[in-house]
Structure formats: C-alpha cells, structure tokens
C-alpha positions in Angstrom: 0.0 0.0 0.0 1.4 3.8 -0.7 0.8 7.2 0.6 -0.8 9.8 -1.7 0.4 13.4 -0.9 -2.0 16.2 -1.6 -1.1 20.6 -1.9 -4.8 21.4 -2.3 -4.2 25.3 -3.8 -7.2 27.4 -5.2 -7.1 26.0 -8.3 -4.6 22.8 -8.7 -4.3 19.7 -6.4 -0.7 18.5 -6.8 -0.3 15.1 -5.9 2.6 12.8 -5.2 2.8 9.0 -4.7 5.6 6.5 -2.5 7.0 4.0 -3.3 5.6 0.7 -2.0 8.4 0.7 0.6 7.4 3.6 2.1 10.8 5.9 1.6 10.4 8.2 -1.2 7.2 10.2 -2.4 7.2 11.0 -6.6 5.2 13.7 -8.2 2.9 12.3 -10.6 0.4 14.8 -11.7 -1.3 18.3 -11.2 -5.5 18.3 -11.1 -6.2 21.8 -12.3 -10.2 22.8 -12.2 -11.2 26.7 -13.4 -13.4 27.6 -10.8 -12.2 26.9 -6.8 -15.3 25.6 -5.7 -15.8 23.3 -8.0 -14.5 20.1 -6.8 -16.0 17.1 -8.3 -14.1 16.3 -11.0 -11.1 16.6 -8.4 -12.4 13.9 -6.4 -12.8 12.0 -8.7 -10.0 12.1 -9.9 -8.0 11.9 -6.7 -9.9 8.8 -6.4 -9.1 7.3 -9.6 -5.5 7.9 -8.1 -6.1 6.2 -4.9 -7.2 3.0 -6.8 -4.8 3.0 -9.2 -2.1 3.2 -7.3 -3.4 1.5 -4.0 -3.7 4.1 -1.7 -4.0 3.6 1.9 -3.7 7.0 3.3 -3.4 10.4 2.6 -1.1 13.6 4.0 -3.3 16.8 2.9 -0.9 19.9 2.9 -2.3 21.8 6.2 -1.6 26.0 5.5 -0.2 27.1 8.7 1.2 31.2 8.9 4.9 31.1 10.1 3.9 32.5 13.3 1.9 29.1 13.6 -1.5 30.1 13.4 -4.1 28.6 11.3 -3.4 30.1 7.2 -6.4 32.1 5.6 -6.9 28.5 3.0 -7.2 26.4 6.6 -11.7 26.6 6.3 -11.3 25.2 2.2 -8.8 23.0 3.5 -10.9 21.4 6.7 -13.3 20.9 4.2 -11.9 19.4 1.6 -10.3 16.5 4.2 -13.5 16.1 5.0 -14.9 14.9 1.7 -11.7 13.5 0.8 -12.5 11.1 4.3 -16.3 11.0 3.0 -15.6 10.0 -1.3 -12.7 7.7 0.0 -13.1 6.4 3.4 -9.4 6.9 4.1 -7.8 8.6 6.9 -6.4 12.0 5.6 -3.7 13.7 7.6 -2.7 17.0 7.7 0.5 18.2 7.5 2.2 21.0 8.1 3.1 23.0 4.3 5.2 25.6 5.4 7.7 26.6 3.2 7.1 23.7 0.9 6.4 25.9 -1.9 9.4 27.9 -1.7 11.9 24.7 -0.8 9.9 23.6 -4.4 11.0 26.8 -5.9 14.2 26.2 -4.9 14.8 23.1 -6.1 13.3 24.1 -9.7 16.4 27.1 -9.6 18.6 24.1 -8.8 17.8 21.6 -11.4 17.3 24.5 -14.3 13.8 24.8 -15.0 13.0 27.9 -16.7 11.4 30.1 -14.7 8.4 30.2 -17.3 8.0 27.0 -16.7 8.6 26.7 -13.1 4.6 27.5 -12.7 3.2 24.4 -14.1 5.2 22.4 -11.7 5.6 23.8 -8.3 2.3 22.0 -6.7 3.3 18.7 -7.6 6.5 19.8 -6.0 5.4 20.8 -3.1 3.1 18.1 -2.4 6.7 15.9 -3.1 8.0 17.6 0.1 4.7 16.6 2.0 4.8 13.4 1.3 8.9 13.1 1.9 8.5 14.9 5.2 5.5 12.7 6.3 7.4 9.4 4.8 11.1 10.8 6.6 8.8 11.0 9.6 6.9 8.0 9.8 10.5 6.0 9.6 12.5 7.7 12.1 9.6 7.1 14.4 10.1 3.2 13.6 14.0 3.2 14.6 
C-alpha cells in the first residue's frame, strides 16, 4: 500500500505517490479545475488515483502562517479532508506545508527549469515535500 500526498491550492491539487516501501514520495500529476469551488471532477480524480495506485492514506498539505496560526486556506482546506474522508473512506492527515512551496522553488532554480516554466510544476512539487516529510517522519519514528 502507498501514501498519496495532496497541496490542495485554489485551483490545482498536486499530488505525489511512495513508493511501495514507504521511503520516497514521486510527483505524478497536477489536477487543475477553473473555478475553486468546484470540486467534483477533483475527487474524482483523486480517487481514480487512490485506486490506481493502492492508496491507503493520505497527507493533505495543512496551510499554517509562520507564526503558527491557522493560514487564511485552513476553512477550504478542513473541508476538503473532509470529503476527501467521506468519497474515499481513508484517513487523511494534515501536515504542516510551510515553506514547501518555496523549498519547491528552490529546487526548480537548482535543477534549471525555466522560470516560465517553473509555474506548471511547483504544486506537484510541493506536495513531493509533504509526502517526503511525512514518509522521513513515519520511519525515524520506527528506529
């Protein structure tokens, strides 16, 4: 069974998958919808994901403020666990998503993408370092 790592934004979902061992999280796509409250085709397709790929729980990118508190997204993001829990009757964690965006940024810089191009993947990215952080997490728990 693998992990499916969400970054639920206001118009994309990137998602990212582990491996079947558990260590490393891949980005595999970006869900992109043109209205942000319009949500069913992204369930759906989430749960296409969660079949395909055997899905046994999923780490929701929680928006936290660096200060701590709760991020202005937190309300869309409560609720969209919530039917994520409801569609797929799997346990969604969140996780904290500070910074992810910019340590995806960063990592973009230091492989050469374009900055053009940067854009269409930094969602995916981020929801990469979600996954990793929960995975990295998870196993130094177990030693």
């Amino acid at each position: 069974m693998r992990k499916m790592g969400l970054d639920f934004g206001s118009k994309t979902v990137g998602v990212a998958i582990s491996d079947p061992l558990l260590i490393t999280a891949q980005g595999i796509e970006i869900i992109r919808r043109r209205h942000e409250d319009k949500l069913r085709q992204t369930l759906a397709r989430i749960e296409e994901l969660i079949v395909e790929y055997e899905v046994n729980e999923i780490i929701l990118g929680y928006p936290k403020n660096m200060d701590d508190s709760p991020g202005k997204r937190v309300e869309k993001t409560l609720a969209f666990k919530e039917m994520l829990e409801r569609r797929s009757g799997l346990s969604v964690v969140l996780w904290d998503e500070r910074l992810t965006t910019v340590a995806a940024d960063k990592a973009m810089v230091e492989t050469g993408v374009r900055f053009e191009d940067r854009k269409q993947y930094v969602d995916m990215i981020a929801a990469v370092f979600i996954l990793q952080g929960y995975l990295d997490l998870c196993r130094n728990r177990q030693k």
